[in-house]
N, C-alpha and C positions, 0 to 999 in steps of 0.2 A: 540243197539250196533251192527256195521256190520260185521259180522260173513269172513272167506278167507276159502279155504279149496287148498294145494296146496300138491302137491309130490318135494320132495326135493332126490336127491343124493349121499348126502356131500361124504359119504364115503362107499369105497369101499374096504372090507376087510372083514375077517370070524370074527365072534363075539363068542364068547362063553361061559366066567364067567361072572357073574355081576357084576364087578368091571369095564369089557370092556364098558357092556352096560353102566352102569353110565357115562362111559368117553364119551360112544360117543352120549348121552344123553346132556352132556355136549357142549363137539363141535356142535354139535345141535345149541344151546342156543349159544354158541359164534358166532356164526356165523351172528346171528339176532342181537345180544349187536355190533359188530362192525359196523352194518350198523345202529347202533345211537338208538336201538329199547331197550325196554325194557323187558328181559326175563327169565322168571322163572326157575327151573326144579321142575320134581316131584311136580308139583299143585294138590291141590283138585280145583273144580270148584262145584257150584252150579248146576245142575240140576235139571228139571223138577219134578221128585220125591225123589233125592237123588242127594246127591254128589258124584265125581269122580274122580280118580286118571289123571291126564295128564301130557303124558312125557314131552313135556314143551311149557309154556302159553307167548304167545310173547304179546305184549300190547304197542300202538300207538295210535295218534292223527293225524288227519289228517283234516286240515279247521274245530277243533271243534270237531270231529268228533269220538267217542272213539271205536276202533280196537282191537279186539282180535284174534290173530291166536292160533288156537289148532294145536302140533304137536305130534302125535304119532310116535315116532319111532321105525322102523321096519327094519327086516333083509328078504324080502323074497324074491323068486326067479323071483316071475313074478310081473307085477302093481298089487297095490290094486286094487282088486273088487269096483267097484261104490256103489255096496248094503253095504257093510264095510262103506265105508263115509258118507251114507248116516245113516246108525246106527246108527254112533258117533252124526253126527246131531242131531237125533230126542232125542238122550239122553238129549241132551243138551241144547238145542232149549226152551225158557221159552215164 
């Protein structure tokens, strides 16, 4: 399966209960369901020695070909770090 790893910016606003984060967990995942995709929230996935929580798991075909995008969403002030992405990677990487 071929793996995407992208930064997204839906939204720009201060987050703070977790009823926001869910929402904007949500908007997340809508935002992939309207462009025809199909997407989770709150996934466990499989990994290499355990499973994992993921804020949401988008899931495509493409020529055959089956797509998974992992999306963590995050509030912070600068880019993720590379070594972060590359984490979630190897978490998950089988």
């Amino acid at each position: 399966m071929a793996a995407s790893y992208l930064s997204l910016n839906l939204v720009s606003r201060t987050l703070g209960s977790m009823a926001e984060w869910s929402e904007y967990q949500e908007e997340v995942a809508q935002f992939f369901r309207d462009l025809g995709l199909k997407a989770e929230t709150n996934a466990t996935i499989e990994g290499v020695r355990t499973s994992h929580e993921v804020d949401v798991v988008v899931r495509s075909k493409h020529v055959g070909i089956a797509i998974m995008w992992l999306v963590e969403c995050k509030h912070w002030k600068s880019p993720i770090p590379k070594e972060k992405v590359l984490a979630l990677r190897a978490l998950l990487t089988t």
